[in-house]
C-alpha positions in Angstrom: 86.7 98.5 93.0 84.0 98.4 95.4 82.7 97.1 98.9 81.1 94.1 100.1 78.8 93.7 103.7 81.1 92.0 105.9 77.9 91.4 108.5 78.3 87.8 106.4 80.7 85.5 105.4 81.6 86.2 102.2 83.9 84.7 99.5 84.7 86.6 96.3 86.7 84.9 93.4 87.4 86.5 89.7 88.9 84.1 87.1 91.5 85.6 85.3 91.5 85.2 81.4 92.6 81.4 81.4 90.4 80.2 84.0 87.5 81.7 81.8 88.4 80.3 78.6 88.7 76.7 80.7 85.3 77.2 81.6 84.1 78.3 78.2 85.6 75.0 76.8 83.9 73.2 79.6 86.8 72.3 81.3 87.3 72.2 85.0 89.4 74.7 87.2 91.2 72.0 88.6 91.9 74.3 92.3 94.4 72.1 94.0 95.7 75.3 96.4 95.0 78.9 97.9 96.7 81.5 100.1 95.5 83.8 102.7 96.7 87.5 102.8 95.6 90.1 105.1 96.7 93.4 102.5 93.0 94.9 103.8 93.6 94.7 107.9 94.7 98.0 109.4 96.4 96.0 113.2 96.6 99.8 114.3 93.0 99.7 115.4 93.9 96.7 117.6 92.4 98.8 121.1 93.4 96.9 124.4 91.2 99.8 125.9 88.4 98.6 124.8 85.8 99.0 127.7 84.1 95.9 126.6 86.1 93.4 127.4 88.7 91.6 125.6 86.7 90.2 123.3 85.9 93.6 121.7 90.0 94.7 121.3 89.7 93.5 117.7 86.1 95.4 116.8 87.2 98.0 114.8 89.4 95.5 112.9 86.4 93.4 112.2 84.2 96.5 111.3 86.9 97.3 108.3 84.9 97.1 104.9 85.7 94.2 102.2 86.9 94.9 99.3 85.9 92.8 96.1 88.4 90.8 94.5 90.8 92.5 92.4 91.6 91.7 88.8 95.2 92.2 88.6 97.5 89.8 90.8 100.0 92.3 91.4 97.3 94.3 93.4 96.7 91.7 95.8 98.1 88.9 98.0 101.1 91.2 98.3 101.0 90.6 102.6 100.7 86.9 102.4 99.9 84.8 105.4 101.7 81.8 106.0 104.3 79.5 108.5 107.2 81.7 109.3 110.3 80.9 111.1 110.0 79.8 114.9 110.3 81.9 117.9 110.5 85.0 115.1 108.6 88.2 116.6 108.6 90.3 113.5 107.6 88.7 109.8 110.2 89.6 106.6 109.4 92.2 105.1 110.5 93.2 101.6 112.3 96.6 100.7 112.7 98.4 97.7 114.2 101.3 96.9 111.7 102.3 94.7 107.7 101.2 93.9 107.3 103.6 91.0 110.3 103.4 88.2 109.9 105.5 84.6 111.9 104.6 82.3 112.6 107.2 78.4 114.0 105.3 75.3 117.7 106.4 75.7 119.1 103.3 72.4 120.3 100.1 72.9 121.0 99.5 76.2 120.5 102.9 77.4 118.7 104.1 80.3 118.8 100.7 82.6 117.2 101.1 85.6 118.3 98.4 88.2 115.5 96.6 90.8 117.6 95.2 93.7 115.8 94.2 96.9 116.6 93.4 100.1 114.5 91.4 103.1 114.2 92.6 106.7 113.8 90.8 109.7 115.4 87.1 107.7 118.7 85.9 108.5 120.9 85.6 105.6 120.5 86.7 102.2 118.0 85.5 99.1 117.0 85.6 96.2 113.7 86.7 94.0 112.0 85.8 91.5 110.4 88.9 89.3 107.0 88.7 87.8 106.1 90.9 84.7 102.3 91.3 84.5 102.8 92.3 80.6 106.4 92.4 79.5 105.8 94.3 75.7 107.4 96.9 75.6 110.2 96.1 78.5 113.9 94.3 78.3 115.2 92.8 81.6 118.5 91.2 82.5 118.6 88.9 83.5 115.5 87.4 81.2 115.0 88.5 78.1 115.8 91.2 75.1 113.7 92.2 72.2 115.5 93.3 69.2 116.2 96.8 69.3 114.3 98.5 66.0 110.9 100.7 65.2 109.0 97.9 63.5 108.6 95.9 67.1 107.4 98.5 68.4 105.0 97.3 71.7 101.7 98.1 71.7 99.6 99.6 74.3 98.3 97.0 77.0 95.0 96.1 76.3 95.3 95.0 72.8 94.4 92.4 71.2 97.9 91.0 71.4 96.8 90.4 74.9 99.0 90.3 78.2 102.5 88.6 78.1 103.3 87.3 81.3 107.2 86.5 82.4 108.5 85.1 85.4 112.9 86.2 85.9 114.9 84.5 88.6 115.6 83.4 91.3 118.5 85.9 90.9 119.1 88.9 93.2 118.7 91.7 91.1 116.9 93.1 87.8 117.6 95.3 85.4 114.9 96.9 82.9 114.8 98.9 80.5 112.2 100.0 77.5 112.1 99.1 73.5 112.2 101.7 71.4 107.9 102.7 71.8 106.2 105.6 70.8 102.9 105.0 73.4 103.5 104.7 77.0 103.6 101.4 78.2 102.9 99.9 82.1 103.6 97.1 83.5 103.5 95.6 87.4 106.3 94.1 88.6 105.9 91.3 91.5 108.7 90.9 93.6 108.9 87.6 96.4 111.8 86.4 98.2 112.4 82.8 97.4 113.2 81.9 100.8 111.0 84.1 103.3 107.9 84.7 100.7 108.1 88.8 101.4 106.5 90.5 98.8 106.5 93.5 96.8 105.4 95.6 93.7 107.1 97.7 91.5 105.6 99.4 89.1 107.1 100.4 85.7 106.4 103.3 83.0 107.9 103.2 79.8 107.6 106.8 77.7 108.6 107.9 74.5 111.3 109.9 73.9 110.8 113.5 73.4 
């Protein structure tokens, strides 16, 4: 990760794996749509004190360093920006009870670790939909189940297997758990709220048994 002079404006795109192999084939990137987050703004520094007039409340704001683009999707856009409900003072915003699960080969079934969010500041319940950013390795009801034996055993992200990707839900809870593995597996989870578009990320470590 690094920094990029914000004394310009600046716009900073990486392709992900797809977008470069439509480019290698000499296809287009067909961009119909984009979002606007603001994960990097820190609205603490807002100063009302500022001696130079109102027009300088947001400097240290604007005096916050870029960062590049990130490669990972689950790393960014998590605080998206966007049309919220009207005359609503305070955005959703998602809870979970945990960002960091780890998860041991327990046997079929075993060891289930349950992902159930909840949205604040939204009337009403909702539901989610779960992104996997590499779902070897991982089980998840509702979604999917790998058979439970040695010889599918994942590999390590990275390989030349390459990321599997899975979206689960809308539903309103997860549950995950690991295949049997003998490498330590990773994978982001990216959690939204169907109706109110609050985000989160969970990440999930799968680990041998000892």
């Amino acid at each position: 990760m690094g920094f990029l002079d914000n004394s310009s404006i600046t716009i900073d795109a990486v392709l992900t794996k797809y977008g470069k192999e439509k480019l290698a084939n000499g296809q287009s990137l067909g961009i119909t749509q984009f979002g606007c987050g603001d994960d990097t703004i820190d609205y603490s520094l807002w100063n009302p004190g500022n001696t130079g007039g109102s027009d300088k409340y947001g400097q240290a704001i604007e005096d916050l360093p870029m960062l590049e683009s990130p490669v990972m999707g689950g790393q960014a856009m998590r605080y998206v920006l966007g049309t919220g409900q009207e005359n609503r003072l305070e955005n959703p915003i998602l809870l979970l009870d945990a960002t960091e699960i780890r998860l041991v080969y327990q046997g079929e079934y075993e060891g289930i670790q349950t992902i159930t969010p909840q949205t604040k500041n939204f009337n009403g319940k909702e539901k989610y939909t779960f992104t996997f950013s590499d779902t070897r390795g991982f089980n998840a009801n509702p979604g999917g189940h790998s058979i439970d034996k040695a010889q599918l055993e994942a590999p390590l992200p990275g390989s030349e297997r390459g990321e599997e990707r899975m979206i689960v839900g809308p539903t309103d809870k997860l549950e995950i758990w690991p295949i049997v593995t003998a490498k330590t597996l990773v994978t982001n989870i990216l959690v939204v709220g169907v109706d109110s578009k609050a985000k989160g990320v969970v990440r999930v470590t799968a680990i041998p048994k000892s």
